[in-house]
N, C-alpha and C positions, 0 to 999 in steps of 0.2 A: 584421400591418401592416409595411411594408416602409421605409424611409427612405432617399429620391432623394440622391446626393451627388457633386458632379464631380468626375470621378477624379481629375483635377489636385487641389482641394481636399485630397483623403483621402491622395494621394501627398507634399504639404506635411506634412500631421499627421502620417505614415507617417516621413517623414523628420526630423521634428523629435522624436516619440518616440522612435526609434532613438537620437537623441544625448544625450537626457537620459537613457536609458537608458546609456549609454558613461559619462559624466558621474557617475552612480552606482554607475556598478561593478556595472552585470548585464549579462546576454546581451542584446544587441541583436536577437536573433534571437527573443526573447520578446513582440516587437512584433508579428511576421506569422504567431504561431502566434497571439496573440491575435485579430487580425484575421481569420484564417481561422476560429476555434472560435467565437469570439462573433460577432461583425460578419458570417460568410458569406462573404467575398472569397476568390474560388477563387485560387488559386496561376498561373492564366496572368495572371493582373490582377498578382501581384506579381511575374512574370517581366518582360510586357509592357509595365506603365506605361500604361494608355490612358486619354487623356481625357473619352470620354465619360462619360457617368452611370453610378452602381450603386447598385445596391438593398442596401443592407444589415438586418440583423439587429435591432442599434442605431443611436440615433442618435450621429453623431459626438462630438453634448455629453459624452452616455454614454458612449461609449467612452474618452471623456479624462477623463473623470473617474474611472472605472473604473482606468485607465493612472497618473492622480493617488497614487490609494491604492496602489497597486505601489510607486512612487518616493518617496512619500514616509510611506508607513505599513507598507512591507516586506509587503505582503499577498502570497500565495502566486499567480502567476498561475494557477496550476491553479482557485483557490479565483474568483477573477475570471472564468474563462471556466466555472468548475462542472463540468469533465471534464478528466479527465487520460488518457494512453495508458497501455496496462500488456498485455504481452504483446500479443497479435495482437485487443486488441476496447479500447475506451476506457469509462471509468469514469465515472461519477456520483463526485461527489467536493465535500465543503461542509466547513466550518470544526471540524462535530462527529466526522470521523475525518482520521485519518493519512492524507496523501499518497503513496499506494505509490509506493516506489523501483523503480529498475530491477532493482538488487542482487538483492530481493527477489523477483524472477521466478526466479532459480536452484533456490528450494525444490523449484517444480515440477517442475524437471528432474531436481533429486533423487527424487522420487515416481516418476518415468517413469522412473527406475535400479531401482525395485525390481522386487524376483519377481512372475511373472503372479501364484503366488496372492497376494498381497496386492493386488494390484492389483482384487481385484473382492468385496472386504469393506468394513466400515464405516472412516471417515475422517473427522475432526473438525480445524477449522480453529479454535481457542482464539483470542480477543481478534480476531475477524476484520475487524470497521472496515468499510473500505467493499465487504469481502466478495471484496476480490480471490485471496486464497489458495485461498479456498473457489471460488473460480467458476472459476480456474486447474485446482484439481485437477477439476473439474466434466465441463471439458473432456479434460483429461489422462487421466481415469478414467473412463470410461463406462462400465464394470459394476460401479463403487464406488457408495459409496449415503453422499453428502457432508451431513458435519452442520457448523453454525457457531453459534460463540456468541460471545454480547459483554456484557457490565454492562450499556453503555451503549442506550437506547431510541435515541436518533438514529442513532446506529451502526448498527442493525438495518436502521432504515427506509431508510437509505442504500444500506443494503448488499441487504437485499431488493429493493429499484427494480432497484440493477443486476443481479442475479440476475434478475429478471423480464424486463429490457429486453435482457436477453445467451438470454432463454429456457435458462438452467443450471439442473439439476434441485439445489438446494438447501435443505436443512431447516436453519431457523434459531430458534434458544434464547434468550432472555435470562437473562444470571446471572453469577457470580461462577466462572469455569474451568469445573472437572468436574462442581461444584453443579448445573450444569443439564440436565447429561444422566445423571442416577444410572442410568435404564435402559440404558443404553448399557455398564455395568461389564461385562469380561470378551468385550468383542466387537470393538472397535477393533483393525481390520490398523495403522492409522497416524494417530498424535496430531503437528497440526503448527501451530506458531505462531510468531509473530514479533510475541513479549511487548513490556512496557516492559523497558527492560535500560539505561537511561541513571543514571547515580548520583545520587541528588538535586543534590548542590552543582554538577553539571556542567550541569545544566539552565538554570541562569541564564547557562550562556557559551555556548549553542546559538548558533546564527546569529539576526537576530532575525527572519526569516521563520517560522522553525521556534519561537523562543522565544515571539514574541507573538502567534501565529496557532494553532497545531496545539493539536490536546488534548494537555494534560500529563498524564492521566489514559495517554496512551496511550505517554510518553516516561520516565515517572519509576520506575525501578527499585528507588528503597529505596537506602540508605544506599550500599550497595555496588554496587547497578545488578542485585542476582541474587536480589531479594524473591522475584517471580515466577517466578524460574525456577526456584528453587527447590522451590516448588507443584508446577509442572508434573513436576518431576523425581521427587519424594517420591509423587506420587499416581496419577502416568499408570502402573504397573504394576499396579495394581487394573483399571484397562480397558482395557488392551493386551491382545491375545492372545498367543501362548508365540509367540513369533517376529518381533510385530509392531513397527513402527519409531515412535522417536520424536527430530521433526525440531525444532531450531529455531535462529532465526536469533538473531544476538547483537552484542555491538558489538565492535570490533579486542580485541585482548587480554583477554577474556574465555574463551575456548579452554581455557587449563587445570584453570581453577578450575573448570569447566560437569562437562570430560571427570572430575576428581576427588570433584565431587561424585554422579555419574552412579556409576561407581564404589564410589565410599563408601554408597550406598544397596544396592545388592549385589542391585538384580534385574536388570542390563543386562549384556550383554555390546555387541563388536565397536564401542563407544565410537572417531568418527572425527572429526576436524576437517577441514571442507572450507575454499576459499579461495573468495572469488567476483572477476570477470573482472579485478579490479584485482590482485589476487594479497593480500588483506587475509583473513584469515582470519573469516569471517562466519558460519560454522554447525557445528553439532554436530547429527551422527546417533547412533543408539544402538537395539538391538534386542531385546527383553523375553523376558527365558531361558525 
């Protein structure tokens, strides 16, 4: 069912969100992606301004109340409109996974850097949330054979929707990291993830979009922010193959300690630190002797 509303009306509310949106210190521009993703309102409405009537999605009440919780309860608008964009397809996306970053599309392109053979072997996407890594390499690898796991049951089901609605061939696990794929030891071209890596005591000064909205289950790192990565570092050479890569993403100055403990475990070689588009140092690769 659709909801009649005079475009002058919706252009009033259009313009009055915008400013309370200025007024709070966020992108003004997060008004007409809402409008478009939730509400329906194609983009020559918001080039053109036209008076007559449109059908939308919501009703205006809806929408502003919706628009309410953004301003004054910091809710994520991704989480308001229920889809976020990420790479070339948009996401399914609710309060029980992580919000993929843009950042976070680089992993992929680290994948599509490697050697064809590894490109058409097994590939596990660790703590995958709303399954974007996994659906990214999905795409990227088409004669990879993409697994995903998460702890979390909402995380699955989120992340299986979009796997299903993107048609990405993806087998997905619930459990704690490697726990859930034991059959999988000794076959993996490429283990990749983008763990918790935030410090606990830093988690309370996140922004509060990200502090009182997102799972902390998916931000909290352990004392030093390298709990998890730890895991990943210590365990992923029992199911790597002699060659294959293990990627992950991590927060600004984490770089040495990742490259020394990678290192200090003494199955890796060719240990590298990439930067992503901002020039911030956000991943560490590394390849199983």
């Amino acid at each position: 069912m659709g909801f009649s509303v005079p475009g002058v009306q919706l252009w009033q509310w259009r313009s009055h969100a915008k400013n309370s949106a200025i007024a709070h210190g966020l992108p003004p521009n997060e008004v007409d992606w809402l409008l478009q993703e939730l509400a329906g309102v194609s983009r020559l409405f918001l080039r053109l301004q036209p008076e007559s009537e449109l059908e939308l999605k919501v009703s205006l009440q809806e929408l502003d109340r919706l628009w309410q919780r953004r301003v004054q309860e910091f809710v994520p608008v991704q989480y308001l409109a229920g889809v976020t964009p990420w790479r070339e397809f948009e996401l399914h996306v609710a309060p029980g996974v992580l919000i993929p970053r843009p950042e976070t599309e680089l992993l992929i392109d680290l994948a599509l850097a490697q050697d064809l053979t590894l490109k058409s072997g097994h590939w596990v996407d660790l703590g995958t949330g709303s399954g974007a890594i996994a659906i990214g390499l999905a795409f990227a690898l088409p004669n990879a054979t993409i697994h995903a796991v998460d702890r979390s049951a909402e995380a699955l089901a989120i992340a299986s929707l979009n796997a299903k609605t993107l048609n990405a061939p993806v087998q997905f696990y619930q459990g704690n990291w490697f726990d859930a794929i034991p059959h999988l030891k000794g076959q993996l071209s490429g283990v990749v993830s983008n763990p918790p890596y935030i410090p606990t005591e830093s988690v309370a000064e996140l922004q509060p979009e990200v502090r009182l909205h997102e799972p902390h289950l998916a931000l909290d790192g352990g004392a030093d922010g390298l709990e998890s990565i730890r895991e990943l570092v210590n365990r992923a050479p029992d199911y790597l193959i002699s060659g294959g890569v293990w990627m992950v993403e991590m927060m600004m100055g984490q770089g040495n300690a990742i490259a020394q403990l990678l290192s200090a475990q003494g199955s890796y070689d060719r240990i590298e630190i990439h930067k992503d588009l901002a020039g911030i140092e956000r991943f560490v690769t590394a390849y199983r002797l």
